[in-house]
C-alpha positions, 0 to 999 in steps of 0.5 A, a space after each residue: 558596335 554590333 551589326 544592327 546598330 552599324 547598319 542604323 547608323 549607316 543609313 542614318 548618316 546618310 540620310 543627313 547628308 542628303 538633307 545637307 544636300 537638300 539645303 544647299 539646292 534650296 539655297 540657290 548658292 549651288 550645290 555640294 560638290 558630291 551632288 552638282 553633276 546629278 544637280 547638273 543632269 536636273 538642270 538639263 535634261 529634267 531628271 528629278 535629282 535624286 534619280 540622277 543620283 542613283 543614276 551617276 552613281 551607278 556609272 561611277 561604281 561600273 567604272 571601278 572595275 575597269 579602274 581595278 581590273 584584277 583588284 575588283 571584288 564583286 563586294 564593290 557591286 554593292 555600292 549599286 544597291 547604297 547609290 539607288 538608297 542614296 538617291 532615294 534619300 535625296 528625293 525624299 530629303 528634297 520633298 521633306 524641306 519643300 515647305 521652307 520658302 525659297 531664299 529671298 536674300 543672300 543672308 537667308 541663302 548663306 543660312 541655309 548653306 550653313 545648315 547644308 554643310 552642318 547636317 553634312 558633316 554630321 551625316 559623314 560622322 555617323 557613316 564613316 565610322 561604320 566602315 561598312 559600304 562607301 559611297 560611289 564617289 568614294 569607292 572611285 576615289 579608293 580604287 584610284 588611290 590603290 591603282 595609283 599608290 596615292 594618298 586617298 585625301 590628294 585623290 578625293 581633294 582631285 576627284 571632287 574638283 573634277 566633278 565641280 569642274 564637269 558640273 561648270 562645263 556641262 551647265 555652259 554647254 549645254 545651258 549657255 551659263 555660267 555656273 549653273 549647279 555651281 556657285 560660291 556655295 559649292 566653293 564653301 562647301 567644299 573648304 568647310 565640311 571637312 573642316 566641320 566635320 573636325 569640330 564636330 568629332 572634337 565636340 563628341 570627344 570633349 562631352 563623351 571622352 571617345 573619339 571617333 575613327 574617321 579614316 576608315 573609309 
């Protein structure tokens, strides 16, 4: 895959992955689990989600130096530039699905969170394979794994129950409720994306007889 094309794919995949993003804020069922802190700081202080993406993203990338020390290489920094893009895209993902009406009962919501975890596995199955610039979360989640000589799958599976369980307690916290940018969605989401994700590769394989690497990152 040459350079261009990798780059296209890249932004593509993540762009489908911040309209899955979109569709489960619309649902109402709580957001994915790489979107409910930033959903959580829209909740409390106002900040338009896609800003509090780049925002919490950002922060996430300046931890892995400290995570790194010696191991950090001043590539990591351009993860600064993909979570302002990743951010962007969320906004515009956002205001794109504006014109769908809010869910009026609980089977149109759970549609909508299927979509939201459809379009996000297939916007991880154009990203992942470019091996090119991880998302924060998932750079945090490297540099752990290398730190701490784990597994990357143990460490993600950690990392993004941390992030639902700080979403849980912000939102209580601050908020007074319970939930808050978490719901059963956020549940759903986290067991069935990756599990997706497989049958989408496996669909791709059964009509095109190519598989997709989908460890590289």
């Amino acid at each position: 895959m040459n350079s261009t094309r990798r780059i296209v794919q890249y932004l593509f995949g993540l762009f489908i992955m911040t309209l899955g993003i979109a569709f489960s804020l619309k649902s109402n069922l709580g957001s994915t689990p790489i979107s409910s802190i930033p959903y959580s700081m829209e909740l409390i202080w106002g900040i338009e989600v896609g800003l509090a993406t780049s925002i919490f993203n950002v922060l996430l990338v300046l931890t892995e130096p400290i995570i790194l020390r010696r191991k950090f290489k001043k590539k990591h920094l351009l993860q600064i530039p993909v979570s302002i893009i990743f951010g962007f895209f969320t906004t515009v993902a956002v205001n794109l699905i504006n014109f769908i009406p809010e869910p009026s009962n609980f089977l149109w919501a759970l549609v909508m969170m299927v979509v939201s975890i459809f379009l996000v596995a297939l916007g991880l199955f154009f990203y992942v394979p470019t091996n090119l610039v991880p998302l924060a979360g998932e750079g945090v989640v490297q540099s752990i794994a290398i730190v701490s000589k784990r597994l990357f799958p143990r460490i993600k599976v950690f990392f993004d129950s941390t992030m639902v369980i700080a979403s849980f307690v912000l939102s209580y916290v601050f908020l007074g409720v319970i939930g808050g940018s978490v719901g059963i969605g956020t549940i759903i989401s986290a067991i069935f994306v990756g599990i997706t994700l497989k049958y989408i590769n496996k669909a791709y394989t059964y009509l095109t007889g190519k598989d997709v690497d989908l460890k590289k990152m």
